[in-house]
Backbone as CSV, one residue per row, in Angstrom:
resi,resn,N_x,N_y,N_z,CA_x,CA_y,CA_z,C_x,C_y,C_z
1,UNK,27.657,30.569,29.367,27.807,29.803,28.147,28.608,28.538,28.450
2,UNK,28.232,27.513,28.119,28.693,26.203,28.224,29.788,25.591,27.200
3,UNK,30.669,25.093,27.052,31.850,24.547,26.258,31.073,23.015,26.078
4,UNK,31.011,22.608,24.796,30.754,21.458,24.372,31.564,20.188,24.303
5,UNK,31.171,19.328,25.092,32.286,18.180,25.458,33.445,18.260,24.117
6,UNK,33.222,18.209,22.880,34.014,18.056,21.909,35.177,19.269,22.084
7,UNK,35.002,20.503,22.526,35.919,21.078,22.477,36.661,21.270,24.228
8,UNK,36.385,20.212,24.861,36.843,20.479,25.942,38.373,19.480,26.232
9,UNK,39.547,19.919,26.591,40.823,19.409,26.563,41.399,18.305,27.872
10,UNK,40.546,18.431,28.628,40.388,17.236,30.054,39.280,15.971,29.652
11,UNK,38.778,16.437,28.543,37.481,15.138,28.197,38.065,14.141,27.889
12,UNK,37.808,12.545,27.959,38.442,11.355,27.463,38.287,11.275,26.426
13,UNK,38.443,10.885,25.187,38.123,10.231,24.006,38.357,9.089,23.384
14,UNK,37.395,8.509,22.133,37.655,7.546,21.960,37.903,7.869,20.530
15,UNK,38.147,7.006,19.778,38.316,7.004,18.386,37.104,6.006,17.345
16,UNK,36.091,6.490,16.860,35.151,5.808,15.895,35.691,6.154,14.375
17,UNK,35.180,4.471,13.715,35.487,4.964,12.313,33.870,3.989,11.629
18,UNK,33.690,4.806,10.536,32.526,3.455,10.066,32.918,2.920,8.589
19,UNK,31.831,2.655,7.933,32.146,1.810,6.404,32.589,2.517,5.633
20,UNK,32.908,3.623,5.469,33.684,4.379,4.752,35.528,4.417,4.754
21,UNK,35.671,3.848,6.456,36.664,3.726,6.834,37.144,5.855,6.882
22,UNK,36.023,6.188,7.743,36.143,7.555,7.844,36.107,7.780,9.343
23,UNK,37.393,8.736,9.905,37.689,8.151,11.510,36.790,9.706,12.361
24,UNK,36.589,9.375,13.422,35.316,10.568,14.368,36.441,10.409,15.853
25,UNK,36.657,11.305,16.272,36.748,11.524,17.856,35.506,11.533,18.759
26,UNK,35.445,11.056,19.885,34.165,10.406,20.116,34.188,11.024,21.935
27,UNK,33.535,11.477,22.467,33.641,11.186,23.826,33.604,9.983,24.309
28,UNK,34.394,9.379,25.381,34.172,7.987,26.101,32.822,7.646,26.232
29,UNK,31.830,8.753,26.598,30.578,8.684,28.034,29.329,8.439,26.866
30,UNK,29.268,9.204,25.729,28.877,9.418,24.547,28.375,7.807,23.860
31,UNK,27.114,8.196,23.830,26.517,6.801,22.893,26.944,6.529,21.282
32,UNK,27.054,5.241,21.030,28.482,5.674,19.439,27.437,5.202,18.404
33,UNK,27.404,6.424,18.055,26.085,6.413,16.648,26.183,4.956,15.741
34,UNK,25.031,5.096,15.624,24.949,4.107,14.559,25.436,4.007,12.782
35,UNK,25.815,3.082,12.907,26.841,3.227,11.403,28.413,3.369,11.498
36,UNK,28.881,3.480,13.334,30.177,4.041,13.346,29.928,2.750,14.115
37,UNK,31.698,2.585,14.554,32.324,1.394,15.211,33.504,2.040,16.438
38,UNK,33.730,1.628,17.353,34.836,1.731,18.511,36.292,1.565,17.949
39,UNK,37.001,1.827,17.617,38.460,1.832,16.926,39.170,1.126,18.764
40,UNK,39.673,-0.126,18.802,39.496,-1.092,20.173,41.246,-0.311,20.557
41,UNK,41.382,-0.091,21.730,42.679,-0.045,22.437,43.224,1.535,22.115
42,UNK,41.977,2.327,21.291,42.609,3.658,21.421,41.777,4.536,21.833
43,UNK,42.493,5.386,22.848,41.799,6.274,24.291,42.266,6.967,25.276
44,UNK,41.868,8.127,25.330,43.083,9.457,26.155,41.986,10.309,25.575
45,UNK,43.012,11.591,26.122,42.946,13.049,25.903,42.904,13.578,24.239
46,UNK,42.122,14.858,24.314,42.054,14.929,22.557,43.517,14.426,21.813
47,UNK,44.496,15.645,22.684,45.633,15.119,22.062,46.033,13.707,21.250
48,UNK,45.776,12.346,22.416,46.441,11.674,21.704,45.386,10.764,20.797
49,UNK,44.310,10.947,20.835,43.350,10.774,20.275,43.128,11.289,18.509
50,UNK,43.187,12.344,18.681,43.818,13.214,17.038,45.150,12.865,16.499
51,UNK,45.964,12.597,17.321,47.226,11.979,16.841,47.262,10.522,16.272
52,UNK,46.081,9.690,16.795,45.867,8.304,16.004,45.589,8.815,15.058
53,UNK,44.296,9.480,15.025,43.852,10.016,13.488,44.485,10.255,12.463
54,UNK,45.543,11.251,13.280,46.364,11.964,12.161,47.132,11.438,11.315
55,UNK,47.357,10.167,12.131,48.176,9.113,11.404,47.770,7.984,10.839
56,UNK,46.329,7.478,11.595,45.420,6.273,10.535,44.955,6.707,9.864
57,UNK,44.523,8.075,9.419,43.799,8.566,8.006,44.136,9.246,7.425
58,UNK,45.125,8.357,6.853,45.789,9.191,5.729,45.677,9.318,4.499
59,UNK,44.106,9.221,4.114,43.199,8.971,2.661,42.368,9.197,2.779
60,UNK,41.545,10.866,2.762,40.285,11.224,3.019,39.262,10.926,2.665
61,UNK,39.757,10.554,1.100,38.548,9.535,0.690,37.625,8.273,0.757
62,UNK,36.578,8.598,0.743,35.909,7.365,1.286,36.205,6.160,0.785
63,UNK,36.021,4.889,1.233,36.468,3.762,1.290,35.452,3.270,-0.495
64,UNK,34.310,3.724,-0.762,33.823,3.762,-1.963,34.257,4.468,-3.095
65,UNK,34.652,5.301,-2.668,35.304,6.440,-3.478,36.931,5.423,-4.076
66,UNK,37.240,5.062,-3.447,38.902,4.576,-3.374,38.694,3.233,-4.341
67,UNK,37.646,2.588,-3.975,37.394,1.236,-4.533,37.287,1.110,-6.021
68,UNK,36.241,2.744,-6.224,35.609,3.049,-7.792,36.755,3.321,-8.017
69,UNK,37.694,4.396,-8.105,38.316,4.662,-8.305,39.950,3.638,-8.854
70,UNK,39.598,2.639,-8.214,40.580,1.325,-8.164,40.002,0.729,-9.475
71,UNK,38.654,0.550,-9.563,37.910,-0.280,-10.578,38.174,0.300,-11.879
72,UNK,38.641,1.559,-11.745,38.397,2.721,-13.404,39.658,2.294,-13.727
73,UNK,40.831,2.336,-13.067,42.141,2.139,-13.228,42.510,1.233,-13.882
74,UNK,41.844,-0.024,-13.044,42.516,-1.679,-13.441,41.473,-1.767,-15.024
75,UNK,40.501,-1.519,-15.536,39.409,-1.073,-16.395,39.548,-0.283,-17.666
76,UNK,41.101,0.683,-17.441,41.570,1.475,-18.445,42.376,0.672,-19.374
77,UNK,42.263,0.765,-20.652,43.444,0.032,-21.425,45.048,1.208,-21.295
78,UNK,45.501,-0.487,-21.555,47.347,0.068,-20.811,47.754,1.299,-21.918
79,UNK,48.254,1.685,-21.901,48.897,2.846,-22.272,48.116,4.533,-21.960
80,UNK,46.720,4.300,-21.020,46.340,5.384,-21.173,44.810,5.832,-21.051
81,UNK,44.028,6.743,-21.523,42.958,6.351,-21.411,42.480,7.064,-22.975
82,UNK,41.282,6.694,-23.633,40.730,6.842,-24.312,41.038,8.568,-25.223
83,UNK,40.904,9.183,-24.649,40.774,10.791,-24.857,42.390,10.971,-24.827
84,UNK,43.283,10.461,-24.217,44.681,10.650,-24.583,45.219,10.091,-25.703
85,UNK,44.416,9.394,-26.466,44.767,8.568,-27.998,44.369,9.319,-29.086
86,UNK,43.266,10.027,-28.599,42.680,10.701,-29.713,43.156,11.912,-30.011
């Protein structure tokens, strides 16, 4: 039985994120799917590789998700929203 580069602890990695601003651990050797991007100057061992992560994504939600979510807010009249008046 074979161990899959992703779970192997000597493999290099890279760090991909795409338009979601949603981050992937990547093998170095590994062709970087389409729709994702190279995160530039970060690269090692899973370790320190998950440790960027752990610390650049710190908002699971997608980058659309965050935006709508921004739009409903600024969109609400001030004191509240609708169903809390009534």
């Amino acid at each position: 039985m074979s161990t899959s580069c992703f779970d192997r602890e000597d493999e290099t990695f890279i760090v991909l994120i795409n338009h979601e601003e949603q981050y992937s651990i990547w093998p170095h050797w590994k062709a970087v799917p389409e729709g994702w991007r190279v995160v530039e100057g970060v690269r090692g061992d899973k370790k320190t590789v998950v440790a960027y992560v752990d610390g650049a994504w710190t908002d699971m939600r997608p980058k659309s998700l965050r935006d709508w979510m921004a739009q409903q807010d600024a969109a609400a009249p001030a004191g509240g929203t609708a169903a809390a008046a009534a």
